[in-house]
N, C-alpha and C positions, 0 to 999 in steps of 0.2 A: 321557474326552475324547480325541479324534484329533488329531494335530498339523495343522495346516494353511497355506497360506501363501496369500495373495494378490498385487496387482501389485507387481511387483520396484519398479517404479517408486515406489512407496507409500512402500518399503523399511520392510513391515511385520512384526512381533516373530509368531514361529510361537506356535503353543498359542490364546494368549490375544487375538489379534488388539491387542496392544501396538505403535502407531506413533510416531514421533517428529520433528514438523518439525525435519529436521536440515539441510537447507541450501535454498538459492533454489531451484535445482532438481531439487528434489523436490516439496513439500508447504509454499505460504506459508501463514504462519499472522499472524496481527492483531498487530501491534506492541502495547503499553500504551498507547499516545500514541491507539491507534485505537478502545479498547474503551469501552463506556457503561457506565454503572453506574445507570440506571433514574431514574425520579420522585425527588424531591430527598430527598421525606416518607420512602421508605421505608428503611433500612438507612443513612441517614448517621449518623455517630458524632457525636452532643451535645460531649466531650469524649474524652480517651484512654482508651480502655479499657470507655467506655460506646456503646450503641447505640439510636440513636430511632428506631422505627417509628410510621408513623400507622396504624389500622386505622378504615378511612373508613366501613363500614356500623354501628362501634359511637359513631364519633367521639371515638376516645380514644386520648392519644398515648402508648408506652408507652418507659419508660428502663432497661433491660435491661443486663447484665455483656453484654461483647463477647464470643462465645461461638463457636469454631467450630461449624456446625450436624452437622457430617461426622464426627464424631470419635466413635468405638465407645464407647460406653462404656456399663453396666449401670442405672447409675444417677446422676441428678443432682439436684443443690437450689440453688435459688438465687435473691434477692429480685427483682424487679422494681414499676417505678411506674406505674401508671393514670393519667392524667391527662385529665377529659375537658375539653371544648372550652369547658363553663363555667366551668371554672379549678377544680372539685373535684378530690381524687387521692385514693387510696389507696393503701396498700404492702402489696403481697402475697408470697407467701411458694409459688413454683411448684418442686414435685417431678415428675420423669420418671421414673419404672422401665421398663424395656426388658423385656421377655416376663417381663410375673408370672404368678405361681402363682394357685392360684382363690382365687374371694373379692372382698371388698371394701376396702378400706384404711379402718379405723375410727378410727387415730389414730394421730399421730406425737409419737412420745415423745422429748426432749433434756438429752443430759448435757455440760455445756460448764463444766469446772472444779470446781466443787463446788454448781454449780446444777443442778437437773432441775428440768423441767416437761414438762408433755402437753399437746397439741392436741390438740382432739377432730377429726376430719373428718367435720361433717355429713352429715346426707341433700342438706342445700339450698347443699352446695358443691358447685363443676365438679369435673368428673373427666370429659376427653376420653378414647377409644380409638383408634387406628389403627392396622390394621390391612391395610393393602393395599400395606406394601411389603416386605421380607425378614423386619424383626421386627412386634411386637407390643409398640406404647411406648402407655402409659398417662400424662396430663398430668393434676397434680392441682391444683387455685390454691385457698390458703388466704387469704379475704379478710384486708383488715383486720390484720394483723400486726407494726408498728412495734413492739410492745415487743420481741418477738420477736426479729425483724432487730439493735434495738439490741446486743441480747443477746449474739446471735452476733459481731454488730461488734466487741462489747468482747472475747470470748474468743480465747485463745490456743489452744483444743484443745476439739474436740467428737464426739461420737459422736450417733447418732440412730439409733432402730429404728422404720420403717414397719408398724404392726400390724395386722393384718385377714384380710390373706390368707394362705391353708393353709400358706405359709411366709413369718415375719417376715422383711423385709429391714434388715439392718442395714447399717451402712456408719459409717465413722471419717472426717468431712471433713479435706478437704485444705488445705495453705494457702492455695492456687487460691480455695476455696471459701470461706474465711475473708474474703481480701481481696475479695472479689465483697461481700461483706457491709457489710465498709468502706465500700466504695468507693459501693454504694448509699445506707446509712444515711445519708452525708455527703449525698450528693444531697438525699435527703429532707428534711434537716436545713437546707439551703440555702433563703436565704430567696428566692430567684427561681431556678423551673426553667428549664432553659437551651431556646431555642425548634428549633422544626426547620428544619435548614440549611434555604436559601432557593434552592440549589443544588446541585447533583451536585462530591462532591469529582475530579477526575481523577486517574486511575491515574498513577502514574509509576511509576518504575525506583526502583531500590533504592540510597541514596547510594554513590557511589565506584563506580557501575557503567554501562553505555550501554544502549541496547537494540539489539539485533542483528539485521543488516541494516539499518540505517537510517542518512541520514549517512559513509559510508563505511568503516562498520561492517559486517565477513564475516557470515558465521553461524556458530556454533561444529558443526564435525560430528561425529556418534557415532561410535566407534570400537566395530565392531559384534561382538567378541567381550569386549567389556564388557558389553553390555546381557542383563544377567541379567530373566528374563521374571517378571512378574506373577505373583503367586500368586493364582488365582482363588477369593474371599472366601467361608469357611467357611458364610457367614449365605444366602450367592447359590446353595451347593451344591444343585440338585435342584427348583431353582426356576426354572429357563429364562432368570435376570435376566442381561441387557448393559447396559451402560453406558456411556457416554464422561466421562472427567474430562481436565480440561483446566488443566494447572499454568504456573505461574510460576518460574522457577527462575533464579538464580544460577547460569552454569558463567563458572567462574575462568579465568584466566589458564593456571593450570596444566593445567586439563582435565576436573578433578574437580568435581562438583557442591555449590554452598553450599544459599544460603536458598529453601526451597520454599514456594511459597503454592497452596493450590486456589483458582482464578479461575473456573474451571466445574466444580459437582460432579455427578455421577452421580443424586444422591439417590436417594432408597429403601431407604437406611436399611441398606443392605447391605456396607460396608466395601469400596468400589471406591477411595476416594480415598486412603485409607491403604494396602492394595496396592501405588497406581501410587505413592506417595510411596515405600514402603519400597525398591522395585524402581530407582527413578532415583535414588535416594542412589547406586548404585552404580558406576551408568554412568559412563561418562569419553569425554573428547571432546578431538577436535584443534579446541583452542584457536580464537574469534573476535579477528579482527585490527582493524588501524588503520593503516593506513601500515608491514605489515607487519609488525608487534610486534604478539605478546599482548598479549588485555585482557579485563578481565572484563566480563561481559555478563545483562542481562537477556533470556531465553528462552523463549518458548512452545514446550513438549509436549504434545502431546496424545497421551490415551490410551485406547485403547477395549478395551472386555472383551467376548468373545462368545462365547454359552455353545452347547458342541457336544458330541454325544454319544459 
């Protein structure tokens, strides 16, 4: 890759095409106050930590662990509920492996304390591929599986090896993964599922902070021998893939960066949002005001990744 730069004006990050709305005039970018968050059905949160989707061609409402969708990782498991519109549900029991080996996955085996058992995985269960974005993630849904989930609910410690293909995937869950279990089971467990907001939650700020520019609120600006540049993702390597992610960030009073959220991701599967996340931890900024005093602020950055030879 050749270094590159574009308009001064942009005051855009060489290599990687990394920009940063850093002040009014430069680059405005959408307050919180201004952003939508879609149809009510899809992606609002039932309670904390859970999420309701509607999927309207199957007619079935599903209640999922809150899950960032952006986040690398190799492997995941985790319950979710069906619920179709006749009021029936099931509790199923969905693994993702990230680029497997060849094969089939014929069964998943669990050890959780002094219990094992095995799941067999059908011919006549799903098992998604997709493949058209950096990896290669296979989605597997094991109908039917309340005892299961109880199972894991109650356990304090579990291991699991996916079998089938030319190499078993093992994996030790995590507590993450544990309370994901909980916190479903309970649902299930719940004698009325909770319905699908009726409404779009709105974005706000982050307690104890404003959002910047707004209200007589500055903009906080980069201080540009801070901004250490993107590292362009290992999975994007040789694949021609750019992207824009677009974060929410805390910068403090003092100048340094707190809580990051991705509010626009890249998608494709390609570790763009973790990049621009690891990259603006670093950055540091001349402070957003209020009648001339620091203060802390909520931030739109955006960041774009361009792949050059």
């Amino acid at each position: 890759m050749r270094q590159y730069r574009l308009s001064s004006v942009l005051d855009v990050l060489p290599v990687l095409g990394a920009l940063a709305c850093a002040t009014a005039a430069q680059v405005m970018c959408p307050s919180p106050s201004a952003a939508t968050t879609g149809p009510a059905a899809l992606g609002a949160p039932a309670l904390d930590g859970v999420e309701v989707t509607y999927e309207e061609s199957q007619k079935i409402t599903w209640y999922s662990p809150k899950i960032e969708p952006w986040r690398m990782v190799d492997f995941w498991i985790y319950p979710t509920i069906a619920r179709s519109d006749d009021g029936a549900r099931k509790l199923l029991v969905v693994i993702i492996v990230k680029d497997p080996s060849k094969g089939r996955p014929t069964s998943l085996q669990i050890e959780a304390g002094e219990e094992a058992w095995i799941l067999p995985i059908l011919d006549s269960e799903k098992i998604k591929t997709h493949d058209s974005g950096c990896r290669v993630t296979q989605t597997i849904f094991l109908q039917n599986q309340a005892e299961s989930v109880q199972k894991l609910a109650d356990a304090t410690q579990a291991s699991i090896a996916l079998v089938g293909y030319q190499h078993t995937v093992n994996y030790t869950m995590t507590a993450d993964d544990l309370a994901n279990f909980r916190q479903i089971a309970a649902l299930w467990n719940a004698p009325v599922l909770p319905p699908i907001p009726s409404k779009p939650i709105e974005a706000s700020v982050p307690a104890g902070t404003v959002a910047a520019g707004e209200g007589g609120v500055t903009n906080p600006v980069s201080i540009r021998s801070s901004r250490v540049e993107p590292r362009f993702p290992r999975f994007a390597q040789g694949k021609r893939a750019y992207g824009r992610v677009v974060l929410g960030a805390v910068v403090r009073k003092d100048g340094t960066v707190g809580e990051i959220e991705v509010t626009q991701g890249a998608g494709g599967d390609c570790g763009f949002e973790e990049s621009a996340i690891e990259a603006v931890r670093k950055w540091r900024y001349k402070p957003a005001t209020v009648d001339g005093q620091p203060v802390d602020v909520y931030f739109t950055i955006v960041v774009d990744f361009v792949y050059r030879k």
